[in-house]
Residue, then its C-alpha position, 0 to 999 in steps of 0.5 A: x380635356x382628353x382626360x376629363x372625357x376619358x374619366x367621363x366614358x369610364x363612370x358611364x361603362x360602370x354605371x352600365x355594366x352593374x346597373x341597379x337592382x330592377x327585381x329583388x326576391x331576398x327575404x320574405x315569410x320563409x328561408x327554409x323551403x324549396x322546391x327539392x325535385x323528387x326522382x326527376x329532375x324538371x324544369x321550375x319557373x318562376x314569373x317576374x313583372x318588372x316596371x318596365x323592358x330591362x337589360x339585365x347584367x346579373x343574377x344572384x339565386x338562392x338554393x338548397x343543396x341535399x347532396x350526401x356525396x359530392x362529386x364536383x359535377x353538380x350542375x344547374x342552368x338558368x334560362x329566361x323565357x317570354x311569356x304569352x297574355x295568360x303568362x305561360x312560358x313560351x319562347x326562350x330568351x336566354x339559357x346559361x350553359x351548365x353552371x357548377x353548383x355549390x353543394x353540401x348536405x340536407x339544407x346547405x343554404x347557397x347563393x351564387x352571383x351569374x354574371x349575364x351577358x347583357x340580356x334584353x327582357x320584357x316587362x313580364x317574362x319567366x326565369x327558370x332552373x333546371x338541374x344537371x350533371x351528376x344529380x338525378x333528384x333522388x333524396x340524397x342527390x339533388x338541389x332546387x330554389x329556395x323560397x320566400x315571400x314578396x318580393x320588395x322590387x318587381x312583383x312574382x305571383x304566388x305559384x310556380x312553373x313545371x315542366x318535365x322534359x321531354x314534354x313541352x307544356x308548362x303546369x302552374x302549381x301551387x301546393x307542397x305546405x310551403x308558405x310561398x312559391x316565389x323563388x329566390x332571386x335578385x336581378x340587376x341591370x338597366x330598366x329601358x322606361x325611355 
């Protein structure tokens, strides 16, 4: 009976840790776009609408890479924020620390799995990118999201967020020729519709 009861608790720990696809943003009207910064090196949102409250366990991103020479210390962070009822960005909900970037020249196509540490979100909340370390923005030496059309779990709006430190304010924008605004991306957890 200890052993059934053992082999019952490891099923349910599984289950919980790797959980299911709650928003995917994987293929769509276009993979060979992205939001490439210009000289700067601003924070980019995009919105996510779940079908309910989620944990999410993990997070696989797809971006460009236009880096001529690589020095090892590209980086990138990913944050999550609340958003208010016209669905700005507000209060963050979580930021990873600097995570390396994998790197290559003009249109080196990444994905990369962030494993998250059990984040609680709301239905509707903003995710975000923002470059680091050695990359300044400058053709040459900069990375950003790739982008797709509809997602087919979750919904995401057709437009993107901006916001260029040090200022706080978000700007929602459309724009660039590209023929969607939705970032790359795909969400797992445990959706909370008790």
């Amino acid at each position: 009976m200890k052993a059934l009861f053992v082999f019952a608790s490891s099923i349910i720990f599984v289950v919980v840790c790797h959980g299911q696809n709650v928003y995917r943003n994987t293929k769509g009207e276009s993979n060979t776009y992205a939001i490439l910064p210009t000289n700067t090196l601003p924070e980019r949102g995009d919105d996510v609408m779940l079908s309910a409250p989620a944990v999410l366990t993990e997070m696989i991103i797809g971006y460009f890479t236009d880096v001529t020479n690589v020095t090892g210390r590209e980086t990138f962070k990913i944050r999550f924020y609340n958003v208010d009822e016209a669905g700005s960005p507000t209060t963050p909900i979580y930021e990873t620390s600097e995570l390396p970037a994998r790197v290559g020249p003009n249109n080196f196509t990444q994905a990369q799995r962030i494993l998250l540490p059990n984040i609680e979100v709301p239905a509707s909340f903003v995710w975000s990118w923002q470059s680091g370390g050695s990359l300044d923005g400058s053709v040459g030496n900069r990375i950003g999201p790739q982008l797709v059309g509809r997602p087919d779990i979750g919904f995401s709006d057709d437009f993107y967020w901006r916001r260029v430190p040090p200022n706080t304010a978000w700007d929602k924008l459309l724009g660039g020729g590209w023929p969607s605004h939705r970032a790359v991306a795909k969400l797992r957890g445990v959706v909370l519709d008790w």
